[in-house]
N, CA, C and O atoms as a CHARMM CRD file, in Angstrom:
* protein
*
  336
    1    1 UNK  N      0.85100  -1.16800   0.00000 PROA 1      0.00000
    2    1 UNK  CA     0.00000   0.00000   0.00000 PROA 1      0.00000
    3    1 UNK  C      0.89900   1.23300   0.00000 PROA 1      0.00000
    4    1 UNK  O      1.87400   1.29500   0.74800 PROA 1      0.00000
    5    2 UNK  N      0.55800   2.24600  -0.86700 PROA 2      0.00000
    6    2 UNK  CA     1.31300   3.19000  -1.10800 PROA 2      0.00000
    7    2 UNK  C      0.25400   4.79100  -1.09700 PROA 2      0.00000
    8    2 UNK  O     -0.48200   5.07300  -2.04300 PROA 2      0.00000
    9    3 UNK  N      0.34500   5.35600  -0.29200 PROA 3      0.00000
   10    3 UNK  CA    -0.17200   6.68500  -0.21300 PROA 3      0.00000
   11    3 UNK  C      0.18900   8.18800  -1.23500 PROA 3      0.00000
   12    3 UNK  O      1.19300   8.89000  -1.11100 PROA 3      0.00000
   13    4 UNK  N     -0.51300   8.31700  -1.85200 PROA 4      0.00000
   14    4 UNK  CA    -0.03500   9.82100  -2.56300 PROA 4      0.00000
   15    4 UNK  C     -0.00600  10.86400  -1.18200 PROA 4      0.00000
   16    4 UNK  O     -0.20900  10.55700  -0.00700 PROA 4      0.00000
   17    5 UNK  N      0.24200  11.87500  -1.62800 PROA 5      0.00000
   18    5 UNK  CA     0.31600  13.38500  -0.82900 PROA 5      0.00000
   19    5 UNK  C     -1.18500  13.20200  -0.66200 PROA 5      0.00000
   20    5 UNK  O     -1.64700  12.83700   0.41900 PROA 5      0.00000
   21    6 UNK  N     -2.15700  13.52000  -2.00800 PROA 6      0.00000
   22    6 UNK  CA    -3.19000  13.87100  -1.52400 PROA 6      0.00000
   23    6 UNK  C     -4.21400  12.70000  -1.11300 PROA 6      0.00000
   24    6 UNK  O     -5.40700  12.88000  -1.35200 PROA 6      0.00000
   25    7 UNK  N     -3.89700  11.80300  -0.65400 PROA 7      0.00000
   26    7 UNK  CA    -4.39900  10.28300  -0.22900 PROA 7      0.00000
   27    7 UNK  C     -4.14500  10.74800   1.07800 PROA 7      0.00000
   28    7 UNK  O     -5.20900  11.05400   1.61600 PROA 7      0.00000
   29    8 UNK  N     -2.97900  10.95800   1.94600 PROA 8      0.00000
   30    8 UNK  CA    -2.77600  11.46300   3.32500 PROA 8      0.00000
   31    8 UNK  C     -3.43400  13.04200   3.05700 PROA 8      0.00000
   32    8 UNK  O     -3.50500  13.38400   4.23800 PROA 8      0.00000
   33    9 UNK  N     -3.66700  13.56700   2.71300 PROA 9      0.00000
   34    9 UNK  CA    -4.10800  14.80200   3.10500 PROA 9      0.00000
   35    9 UNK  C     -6.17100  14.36400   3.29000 PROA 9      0.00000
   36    9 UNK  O     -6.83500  14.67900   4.27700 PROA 9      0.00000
   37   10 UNK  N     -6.42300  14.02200   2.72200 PROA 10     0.00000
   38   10 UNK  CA    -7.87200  13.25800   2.62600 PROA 10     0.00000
   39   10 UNK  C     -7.99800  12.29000   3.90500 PROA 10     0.00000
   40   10 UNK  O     -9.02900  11.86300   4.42400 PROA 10     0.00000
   41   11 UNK  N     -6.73200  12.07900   4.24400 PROA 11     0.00000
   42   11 UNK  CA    -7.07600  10.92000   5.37700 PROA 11     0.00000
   43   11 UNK  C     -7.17400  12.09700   6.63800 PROA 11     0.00000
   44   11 UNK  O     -7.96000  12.10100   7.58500 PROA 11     0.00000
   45   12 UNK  N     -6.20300  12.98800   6.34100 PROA 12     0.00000
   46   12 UNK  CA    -6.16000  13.87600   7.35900 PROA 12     0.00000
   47   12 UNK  C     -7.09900  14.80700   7.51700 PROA 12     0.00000
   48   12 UNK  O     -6.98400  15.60800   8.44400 PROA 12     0.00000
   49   13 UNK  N     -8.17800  14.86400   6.65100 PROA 13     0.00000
   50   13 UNK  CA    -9.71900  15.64300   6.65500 PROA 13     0.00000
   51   13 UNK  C    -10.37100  14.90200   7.14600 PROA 13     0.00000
   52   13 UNK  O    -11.12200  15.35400   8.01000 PROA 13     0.00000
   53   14 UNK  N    -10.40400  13.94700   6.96200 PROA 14     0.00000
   54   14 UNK  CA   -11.93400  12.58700   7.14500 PROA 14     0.00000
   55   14 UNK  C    -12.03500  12.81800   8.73600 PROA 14     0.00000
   56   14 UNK  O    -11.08100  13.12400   9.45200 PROA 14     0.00000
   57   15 UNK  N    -13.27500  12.63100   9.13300 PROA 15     0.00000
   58   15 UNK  CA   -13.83700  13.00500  10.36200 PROA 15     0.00000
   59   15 UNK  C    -13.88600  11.72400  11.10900 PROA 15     0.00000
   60   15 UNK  O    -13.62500  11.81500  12.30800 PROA 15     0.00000
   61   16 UNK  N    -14.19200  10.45200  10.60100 PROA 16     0.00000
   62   16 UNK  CA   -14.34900   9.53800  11.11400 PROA 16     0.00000
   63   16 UNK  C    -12.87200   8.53700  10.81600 PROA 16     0.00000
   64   16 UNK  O    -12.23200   8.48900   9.76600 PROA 16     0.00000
   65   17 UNK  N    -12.58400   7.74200  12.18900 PROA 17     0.00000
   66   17 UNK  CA   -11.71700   6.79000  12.15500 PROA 17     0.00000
   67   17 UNK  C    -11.67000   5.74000  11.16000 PROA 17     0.00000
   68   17 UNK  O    -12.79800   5.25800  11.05700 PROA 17     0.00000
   69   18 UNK  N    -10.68400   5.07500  10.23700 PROA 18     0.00000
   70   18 UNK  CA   -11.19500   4.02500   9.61200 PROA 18     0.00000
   71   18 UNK  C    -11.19100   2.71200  10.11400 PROA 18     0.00000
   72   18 UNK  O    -11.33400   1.70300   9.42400 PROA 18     0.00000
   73   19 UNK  N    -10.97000   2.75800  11.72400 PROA 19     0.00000
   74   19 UNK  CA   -10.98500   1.52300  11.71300 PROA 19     0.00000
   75   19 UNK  C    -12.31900   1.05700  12.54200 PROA 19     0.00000
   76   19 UNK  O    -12.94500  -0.00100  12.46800 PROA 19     0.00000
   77   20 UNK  N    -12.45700   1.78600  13.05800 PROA 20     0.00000
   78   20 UNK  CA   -13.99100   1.90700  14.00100 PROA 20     0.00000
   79   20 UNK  C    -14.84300   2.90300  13.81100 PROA 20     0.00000
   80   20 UNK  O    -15.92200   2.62200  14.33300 PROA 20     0.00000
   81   21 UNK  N    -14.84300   3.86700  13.33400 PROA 21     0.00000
   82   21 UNK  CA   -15.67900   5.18100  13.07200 PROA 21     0.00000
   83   21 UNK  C    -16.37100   5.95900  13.91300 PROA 21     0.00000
   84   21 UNK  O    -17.38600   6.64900  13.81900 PROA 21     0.00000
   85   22 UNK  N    -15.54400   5.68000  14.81700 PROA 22     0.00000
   86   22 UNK  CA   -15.61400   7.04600  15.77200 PROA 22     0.00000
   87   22 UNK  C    -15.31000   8.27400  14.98100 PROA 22     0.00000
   88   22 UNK  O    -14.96500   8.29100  13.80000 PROA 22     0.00000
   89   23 UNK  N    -15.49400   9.39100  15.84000 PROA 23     0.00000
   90   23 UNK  CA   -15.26700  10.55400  15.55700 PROA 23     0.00000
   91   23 UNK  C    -13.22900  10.70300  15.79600 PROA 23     0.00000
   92   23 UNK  O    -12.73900   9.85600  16.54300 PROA 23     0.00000
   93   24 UNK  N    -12.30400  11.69700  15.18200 PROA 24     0.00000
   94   24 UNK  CA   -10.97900  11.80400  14.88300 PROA 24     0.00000
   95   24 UNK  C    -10.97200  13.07900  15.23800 PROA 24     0.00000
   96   24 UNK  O    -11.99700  13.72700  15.44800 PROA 24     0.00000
   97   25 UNK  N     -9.51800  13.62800  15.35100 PROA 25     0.00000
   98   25 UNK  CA    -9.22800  15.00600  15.51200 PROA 25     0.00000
   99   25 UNK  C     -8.56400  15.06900  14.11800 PROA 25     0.00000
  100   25 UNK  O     -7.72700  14.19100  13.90800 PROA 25     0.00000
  101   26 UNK  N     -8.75500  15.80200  13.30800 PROA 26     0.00000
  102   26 UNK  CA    -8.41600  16.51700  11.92100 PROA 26     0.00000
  103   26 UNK  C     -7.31400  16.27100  12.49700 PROA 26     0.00000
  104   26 UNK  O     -7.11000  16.54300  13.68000 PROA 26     0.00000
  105   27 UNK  N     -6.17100  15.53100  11.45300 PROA 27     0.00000
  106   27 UNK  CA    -4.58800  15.70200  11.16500 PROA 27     0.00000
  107   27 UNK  C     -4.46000  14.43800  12.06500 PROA 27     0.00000
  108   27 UNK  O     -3.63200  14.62700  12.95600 PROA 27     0.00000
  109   28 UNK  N     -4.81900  13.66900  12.08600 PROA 28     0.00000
  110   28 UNK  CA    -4.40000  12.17900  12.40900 PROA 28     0.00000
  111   28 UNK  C     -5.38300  11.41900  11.40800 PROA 28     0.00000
  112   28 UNK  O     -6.37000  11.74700  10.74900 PROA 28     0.00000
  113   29 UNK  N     -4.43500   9.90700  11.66100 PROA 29     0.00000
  114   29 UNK  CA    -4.98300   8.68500  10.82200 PROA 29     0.00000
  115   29 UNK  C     -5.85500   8.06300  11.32100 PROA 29     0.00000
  116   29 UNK  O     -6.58000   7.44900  10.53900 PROA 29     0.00000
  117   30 UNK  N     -6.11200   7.97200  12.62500 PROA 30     0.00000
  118   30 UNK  CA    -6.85800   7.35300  13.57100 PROA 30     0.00000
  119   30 UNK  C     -7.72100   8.14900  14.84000 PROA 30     0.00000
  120   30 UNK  O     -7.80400   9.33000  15.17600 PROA 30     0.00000
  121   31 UNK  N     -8.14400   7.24000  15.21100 PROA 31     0.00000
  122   31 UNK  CA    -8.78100   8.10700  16.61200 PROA 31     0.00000
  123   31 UNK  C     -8.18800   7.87500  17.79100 PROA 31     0.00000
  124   31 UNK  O     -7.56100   6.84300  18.03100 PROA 31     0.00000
  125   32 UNK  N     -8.38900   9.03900  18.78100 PROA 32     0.00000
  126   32 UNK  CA    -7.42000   8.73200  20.14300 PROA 32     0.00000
  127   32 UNK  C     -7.58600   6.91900  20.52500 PROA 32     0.00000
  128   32 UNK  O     -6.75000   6.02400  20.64700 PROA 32     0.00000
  129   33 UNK  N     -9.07700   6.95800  20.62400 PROA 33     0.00000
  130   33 UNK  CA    -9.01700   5.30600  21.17200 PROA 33     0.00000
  131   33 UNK  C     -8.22900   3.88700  20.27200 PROA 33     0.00000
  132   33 UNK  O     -7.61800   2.92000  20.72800 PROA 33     0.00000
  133   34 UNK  N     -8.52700   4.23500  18.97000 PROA 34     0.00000
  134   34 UNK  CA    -7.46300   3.23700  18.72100 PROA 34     0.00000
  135   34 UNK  C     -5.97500   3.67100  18.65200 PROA 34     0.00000
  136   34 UNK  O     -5.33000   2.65000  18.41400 PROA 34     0.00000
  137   35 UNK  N     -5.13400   4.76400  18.75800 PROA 35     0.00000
  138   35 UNK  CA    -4.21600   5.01200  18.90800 PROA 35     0.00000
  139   35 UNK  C     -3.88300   4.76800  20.39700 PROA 35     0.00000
  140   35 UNK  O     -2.75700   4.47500  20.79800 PROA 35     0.00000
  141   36 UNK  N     -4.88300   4.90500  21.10900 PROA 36     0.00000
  142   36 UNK  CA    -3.72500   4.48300  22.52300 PROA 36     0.00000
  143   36 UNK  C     -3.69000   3.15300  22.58600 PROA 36     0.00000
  144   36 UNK  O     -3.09500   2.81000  23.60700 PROA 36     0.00000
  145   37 UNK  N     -4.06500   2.24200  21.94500 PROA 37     0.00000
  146   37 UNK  CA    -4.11300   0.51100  21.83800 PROA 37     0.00000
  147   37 UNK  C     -2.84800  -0.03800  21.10900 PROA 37     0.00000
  148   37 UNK  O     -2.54700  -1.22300  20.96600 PROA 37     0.00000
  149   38 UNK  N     -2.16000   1.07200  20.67400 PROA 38     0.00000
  150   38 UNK  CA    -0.76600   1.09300  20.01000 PROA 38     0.00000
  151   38 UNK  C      0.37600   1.33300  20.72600 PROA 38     0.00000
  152   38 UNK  O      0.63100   2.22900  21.53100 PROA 38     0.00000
  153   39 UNK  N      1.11400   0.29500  20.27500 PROA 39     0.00000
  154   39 UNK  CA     2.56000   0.71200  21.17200 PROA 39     0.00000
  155   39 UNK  C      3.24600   2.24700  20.83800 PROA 39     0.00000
  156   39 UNK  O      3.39600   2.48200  19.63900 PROA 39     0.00000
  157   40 UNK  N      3.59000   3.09800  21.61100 PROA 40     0.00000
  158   40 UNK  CA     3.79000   4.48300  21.29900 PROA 40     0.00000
  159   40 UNK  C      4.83800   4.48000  20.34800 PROA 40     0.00000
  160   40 UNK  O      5.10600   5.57000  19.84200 PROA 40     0.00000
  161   41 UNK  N      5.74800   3.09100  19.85600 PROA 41     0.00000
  162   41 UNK  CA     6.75400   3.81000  18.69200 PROA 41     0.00000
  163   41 UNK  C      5.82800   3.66800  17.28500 PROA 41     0.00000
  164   41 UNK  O      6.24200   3.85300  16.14000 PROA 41     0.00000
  165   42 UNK  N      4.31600   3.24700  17.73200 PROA 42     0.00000
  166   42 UNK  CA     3.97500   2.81900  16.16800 PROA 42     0.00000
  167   42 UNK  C      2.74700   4.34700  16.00400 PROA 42     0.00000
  168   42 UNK  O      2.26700   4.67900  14.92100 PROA 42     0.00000
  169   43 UNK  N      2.48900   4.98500  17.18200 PROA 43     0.00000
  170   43 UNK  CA     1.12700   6.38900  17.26200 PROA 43     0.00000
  171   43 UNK  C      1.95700   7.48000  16.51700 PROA 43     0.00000
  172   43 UNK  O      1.33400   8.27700  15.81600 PROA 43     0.00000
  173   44 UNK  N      3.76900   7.61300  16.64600 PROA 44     0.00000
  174   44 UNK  CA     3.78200   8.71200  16.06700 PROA 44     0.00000
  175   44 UNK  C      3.78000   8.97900  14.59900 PROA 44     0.00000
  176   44 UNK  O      3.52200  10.08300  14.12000 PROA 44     0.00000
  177   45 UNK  N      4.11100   7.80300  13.83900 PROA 45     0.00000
  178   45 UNK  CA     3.60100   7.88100  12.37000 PROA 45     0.00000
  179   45 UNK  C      2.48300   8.16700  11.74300 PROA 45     0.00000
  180   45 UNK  O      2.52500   8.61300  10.59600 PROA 45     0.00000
  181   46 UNK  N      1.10400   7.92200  12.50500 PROA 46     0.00000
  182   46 UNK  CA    -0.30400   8.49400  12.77200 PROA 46     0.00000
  183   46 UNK  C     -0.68000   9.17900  13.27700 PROA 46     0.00000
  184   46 UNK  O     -1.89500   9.37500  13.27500 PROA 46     0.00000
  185   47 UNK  N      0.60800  10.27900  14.33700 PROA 47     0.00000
  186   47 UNK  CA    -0.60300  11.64000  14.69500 PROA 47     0.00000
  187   47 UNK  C     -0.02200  13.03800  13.49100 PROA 47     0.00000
  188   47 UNK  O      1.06800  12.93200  12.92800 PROA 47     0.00000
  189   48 UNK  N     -0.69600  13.93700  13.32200 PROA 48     0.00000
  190   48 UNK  CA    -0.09300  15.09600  12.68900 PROA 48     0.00000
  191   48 UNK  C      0.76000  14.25900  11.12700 PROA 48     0.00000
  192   48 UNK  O      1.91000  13.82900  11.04500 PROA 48     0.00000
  193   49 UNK  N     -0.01900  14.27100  10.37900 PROA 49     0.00000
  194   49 UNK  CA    -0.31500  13.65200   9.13900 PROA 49     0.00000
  195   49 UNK  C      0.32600  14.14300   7.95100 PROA 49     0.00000
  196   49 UNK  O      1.16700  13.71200   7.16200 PROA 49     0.00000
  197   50 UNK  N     -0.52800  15.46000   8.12300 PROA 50     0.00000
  198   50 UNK  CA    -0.40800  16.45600   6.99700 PROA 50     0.00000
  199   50 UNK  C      1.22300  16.72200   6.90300 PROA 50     0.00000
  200   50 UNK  O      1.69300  16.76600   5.76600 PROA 50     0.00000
  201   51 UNK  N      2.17100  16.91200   8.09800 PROA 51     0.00000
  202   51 UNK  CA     3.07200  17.35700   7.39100 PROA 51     0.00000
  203   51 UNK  C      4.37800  16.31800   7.56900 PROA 51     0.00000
  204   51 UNK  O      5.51200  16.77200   7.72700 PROA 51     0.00000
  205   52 UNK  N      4.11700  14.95200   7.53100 PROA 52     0.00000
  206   52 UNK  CA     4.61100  13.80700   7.59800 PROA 52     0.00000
  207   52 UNK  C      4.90000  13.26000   5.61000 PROA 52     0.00000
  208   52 UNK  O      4.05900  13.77300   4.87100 PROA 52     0.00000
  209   53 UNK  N      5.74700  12.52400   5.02600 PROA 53     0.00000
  210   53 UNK  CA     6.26300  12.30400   4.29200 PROA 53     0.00000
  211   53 UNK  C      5.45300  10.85500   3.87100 PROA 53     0.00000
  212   53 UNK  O      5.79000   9.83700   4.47600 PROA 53     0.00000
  213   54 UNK  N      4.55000  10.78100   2.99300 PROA 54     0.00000
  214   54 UNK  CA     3.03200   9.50200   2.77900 PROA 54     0.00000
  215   54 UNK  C      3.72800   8.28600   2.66800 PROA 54     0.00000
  216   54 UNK  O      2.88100   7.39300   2.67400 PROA 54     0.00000
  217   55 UNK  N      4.77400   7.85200   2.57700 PROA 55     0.00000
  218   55 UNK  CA     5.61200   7.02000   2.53800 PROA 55     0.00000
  219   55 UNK  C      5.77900   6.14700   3.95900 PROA 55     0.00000
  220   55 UNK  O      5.70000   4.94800   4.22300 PROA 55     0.00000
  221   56 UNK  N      6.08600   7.52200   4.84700 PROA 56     0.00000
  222   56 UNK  CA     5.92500   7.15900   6.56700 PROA 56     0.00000
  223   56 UNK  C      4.53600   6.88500   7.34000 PROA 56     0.00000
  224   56 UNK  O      4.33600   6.27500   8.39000 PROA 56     0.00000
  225   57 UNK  N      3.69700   7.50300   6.51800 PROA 57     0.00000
  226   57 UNK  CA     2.07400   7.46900   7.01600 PROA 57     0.00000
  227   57 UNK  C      1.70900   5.94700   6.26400 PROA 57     0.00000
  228   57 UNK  O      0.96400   5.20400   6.90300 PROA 57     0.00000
  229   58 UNK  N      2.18300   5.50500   5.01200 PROA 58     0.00000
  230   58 UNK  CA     2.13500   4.07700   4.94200 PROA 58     0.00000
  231   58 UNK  C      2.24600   3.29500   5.42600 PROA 58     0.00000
  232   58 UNK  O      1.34200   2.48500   5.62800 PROA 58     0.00000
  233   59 UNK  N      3.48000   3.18700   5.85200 PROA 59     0.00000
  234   59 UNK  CA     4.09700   2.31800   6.78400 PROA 59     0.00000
  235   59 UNK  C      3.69400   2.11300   8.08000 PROA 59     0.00000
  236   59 UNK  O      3.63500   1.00800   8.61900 PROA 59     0.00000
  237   60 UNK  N      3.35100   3.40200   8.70100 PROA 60     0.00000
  238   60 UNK  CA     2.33400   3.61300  10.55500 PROA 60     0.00000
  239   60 UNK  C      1.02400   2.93700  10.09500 PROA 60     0.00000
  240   60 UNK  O      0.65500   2.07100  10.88900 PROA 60     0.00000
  241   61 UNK  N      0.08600   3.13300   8.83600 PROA 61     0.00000
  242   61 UNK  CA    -0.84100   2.39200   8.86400 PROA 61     0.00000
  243   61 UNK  C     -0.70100   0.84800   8.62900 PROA 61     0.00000
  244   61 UNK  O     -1.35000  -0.09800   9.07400 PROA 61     0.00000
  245   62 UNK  N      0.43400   0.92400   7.72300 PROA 62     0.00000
  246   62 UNK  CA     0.56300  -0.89900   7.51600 PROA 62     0.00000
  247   62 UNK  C      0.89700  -2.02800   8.58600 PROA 62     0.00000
  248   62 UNK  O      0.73000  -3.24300   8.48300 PROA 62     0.00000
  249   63 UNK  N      1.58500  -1.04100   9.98900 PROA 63     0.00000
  250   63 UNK  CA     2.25500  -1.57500  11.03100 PROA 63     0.00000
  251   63 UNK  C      0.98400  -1.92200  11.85000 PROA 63     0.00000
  252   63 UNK  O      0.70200  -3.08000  12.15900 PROA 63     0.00000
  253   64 UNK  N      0.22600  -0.82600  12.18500 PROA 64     0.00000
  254   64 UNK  CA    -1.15500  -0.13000  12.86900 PROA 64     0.00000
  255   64 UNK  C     -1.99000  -1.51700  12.44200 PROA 64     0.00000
  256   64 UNK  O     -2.81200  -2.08600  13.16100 PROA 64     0.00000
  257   65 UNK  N     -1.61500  -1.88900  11.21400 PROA 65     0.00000
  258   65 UNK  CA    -3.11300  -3.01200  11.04100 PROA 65     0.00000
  259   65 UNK  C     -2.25300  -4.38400  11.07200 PROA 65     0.00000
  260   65 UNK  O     -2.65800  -5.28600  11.80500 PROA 65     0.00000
  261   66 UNK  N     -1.67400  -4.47900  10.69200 PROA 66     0.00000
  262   66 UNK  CA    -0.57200  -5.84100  11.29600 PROA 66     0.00000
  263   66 UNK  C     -0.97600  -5.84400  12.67200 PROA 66     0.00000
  264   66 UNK  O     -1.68600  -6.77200  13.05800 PROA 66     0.00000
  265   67 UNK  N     -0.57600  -4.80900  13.58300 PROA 67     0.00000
  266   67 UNK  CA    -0.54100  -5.23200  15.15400 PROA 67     0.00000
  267   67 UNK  C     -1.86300  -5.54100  15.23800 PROA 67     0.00000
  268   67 UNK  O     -2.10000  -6.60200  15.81600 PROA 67     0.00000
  269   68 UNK  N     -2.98200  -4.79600  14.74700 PROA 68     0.00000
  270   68 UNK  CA    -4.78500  -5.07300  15.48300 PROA 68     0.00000
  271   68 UNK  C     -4.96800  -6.52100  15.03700 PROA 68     0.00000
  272   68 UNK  O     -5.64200  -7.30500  15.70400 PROA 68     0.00000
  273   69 UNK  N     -4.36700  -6.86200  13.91400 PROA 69     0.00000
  274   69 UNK  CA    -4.86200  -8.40100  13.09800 PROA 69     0.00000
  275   69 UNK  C     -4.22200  -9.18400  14.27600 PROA 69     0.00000
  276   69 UNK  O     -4.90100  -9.66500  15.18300 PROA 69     0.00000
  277   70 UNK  N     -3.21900  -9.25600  14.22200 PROA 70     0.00000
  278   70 UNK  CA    -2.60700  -9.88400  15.27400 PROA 70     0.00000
  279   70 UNK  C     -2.95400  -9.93400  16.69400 PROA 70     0.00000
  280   70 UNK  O     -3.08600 -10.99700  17.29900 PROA 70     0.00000
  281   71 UNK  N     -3.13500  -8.51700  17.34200 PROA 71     0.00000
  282   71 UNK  CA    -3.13500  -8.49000  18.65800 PROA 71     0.00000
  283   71 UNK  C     -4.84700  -9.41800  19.14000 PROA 71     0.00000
  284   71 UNK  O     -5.15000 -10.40500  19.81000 PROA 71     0.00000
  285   72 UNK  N     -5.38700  -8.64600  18.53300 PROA 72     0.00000
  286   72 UNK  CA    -6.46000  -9.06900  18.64500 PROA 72     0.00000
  287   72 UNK  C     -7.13800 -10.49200  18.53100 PROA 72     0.00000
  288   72 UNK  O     -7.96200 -11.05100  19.25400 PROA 72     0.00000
  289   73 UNK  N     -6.30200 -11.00200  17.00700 PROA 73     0.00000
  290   73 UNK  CA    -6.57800 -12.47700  17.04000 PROA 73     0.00000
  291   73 UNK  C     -6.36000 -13.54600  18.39300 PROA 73     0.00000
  292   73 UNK  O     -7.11400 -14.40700  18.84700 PROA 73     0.00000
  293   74 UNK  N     -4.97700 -13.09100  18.82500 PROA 74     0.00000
  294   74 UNK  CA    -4.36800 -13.73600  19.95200 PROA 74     0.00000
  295   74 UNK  C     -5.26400 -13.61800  21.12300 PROA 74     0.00000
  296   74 UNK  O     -5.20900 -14.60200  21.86000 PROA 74     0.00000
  297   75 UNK  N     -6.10800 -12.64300  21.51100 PROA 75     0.00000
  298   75 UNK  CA    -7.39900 -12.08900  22.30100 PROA 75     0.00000
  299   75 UNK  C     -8.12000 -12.73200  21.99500 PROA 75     0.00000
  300   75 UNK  O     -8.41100 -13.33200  23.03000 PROA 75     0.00000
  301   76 UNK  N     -8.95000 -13.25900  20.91500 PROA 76     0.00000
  302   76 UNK  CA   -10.08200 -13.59600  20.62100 PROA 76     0.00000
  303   76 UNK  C     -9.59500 -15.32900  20.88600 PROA 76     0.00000
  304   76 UNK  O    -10.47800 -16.05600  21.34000 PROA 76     0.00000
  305   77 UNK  N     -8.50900 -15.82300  20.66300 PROA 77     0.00000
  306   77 UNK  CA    -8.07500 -16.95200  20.68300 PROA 77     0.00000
  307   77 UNK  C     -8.05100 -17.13100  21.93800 PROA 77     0.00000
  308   77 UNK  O     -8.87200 -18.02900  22.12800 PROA 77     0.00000
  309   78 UNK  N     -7.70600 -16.89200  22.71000 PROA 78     0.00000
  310   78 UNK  CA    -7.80300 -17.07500  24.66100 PROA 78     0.00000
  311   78 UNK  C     -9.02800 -16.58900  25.35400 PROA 78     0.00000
  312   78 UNK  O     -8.91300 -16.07200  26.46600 PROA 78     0.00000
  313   79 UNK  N    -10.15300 -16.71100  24.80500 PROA 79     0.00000
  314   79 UNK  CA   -11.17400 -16.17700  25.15400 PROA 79     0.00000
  315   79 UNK  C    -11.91200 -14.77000  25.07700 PROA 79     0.00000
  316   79 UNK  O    -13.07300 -14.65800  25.47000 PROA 79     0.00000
  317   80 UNK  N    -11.23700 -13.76800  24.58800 PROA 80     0.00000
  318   80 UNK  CA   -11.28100 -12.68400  24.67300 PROA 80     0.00000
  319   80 UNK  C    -11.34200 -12.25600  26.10000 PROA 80     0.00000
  320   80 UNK  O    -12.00300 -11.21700  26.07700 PROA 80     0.00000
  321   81 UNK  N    -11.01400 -12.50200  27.27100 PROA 81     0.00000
  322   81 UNK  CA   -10.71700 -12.34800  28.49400 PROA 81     0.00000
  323   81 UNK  C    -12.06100 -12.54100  29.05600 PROA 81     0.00000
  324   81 UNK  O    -12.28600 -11.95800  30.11600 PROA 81     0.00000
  325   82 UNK  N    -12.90000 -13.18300  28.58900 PROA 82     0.00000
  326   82 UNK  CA   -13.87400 -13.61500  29.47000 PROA 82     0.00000
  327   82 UNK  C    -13.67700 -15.01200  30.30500 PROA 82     0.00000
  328   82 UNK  O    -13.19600 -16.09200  29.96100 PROA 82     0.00000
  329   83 UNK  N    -14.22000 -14.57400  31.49500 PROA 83     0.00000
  330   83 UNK  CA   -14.16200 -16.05900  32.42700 PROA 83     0.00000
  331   83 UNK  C    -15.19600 -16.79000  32.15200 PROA 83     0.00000
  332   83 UNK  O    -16.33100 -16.35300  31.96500 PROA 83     0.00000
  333   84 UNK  N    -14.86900 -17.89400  32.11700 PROA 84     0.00000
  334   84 UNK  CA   -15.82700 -19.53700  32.07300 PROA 84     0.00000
  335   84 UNK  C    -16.16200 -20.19600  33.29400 PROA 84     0.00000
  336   84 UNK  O    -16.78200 -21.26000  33.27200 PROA 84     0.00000
């Protein structure tokens, strides 16, 4: 996946999160709640967008969805922390 300039600048308008659709603060990729579910070396490639290099905003999203596929699977695989 490869981002133009104006592919990150569009991401950085959009109001809603793409991964849950919450509401976003203009100039991030994500929303606070799924950004704090991120290890902090992977949030700063996704906050403040616009004046980041789309190459690097690729890569924070490609990392960003690797970890949820993953993290999450491993969650859902152990119960999702519910007790039995």
């Amino acid at each position: 996946m490869h981002l133009t300039r104006d592919q990150v600048s569009g991401l950085a308008r959009r109001r809603n999160c793409p991964r849950c659709d919450f509401d976003k603060t203009a100039g991030n990729a994500l929303c606070r709640r799924c950004r704090t579910k991120l290890p902090e070396h992977m949030r700063l490639a996704l906050e403040r967008i616009p004046t980041k290099e789309p190459s690097i905003v690729s890569r924070g999203l490609r990392a960003a969805a690797d970890y949820f596929n993953v993290h999450f699977q491993s969650v859902k695989n152990f119960g999702g922390g519910k007790k039995r």
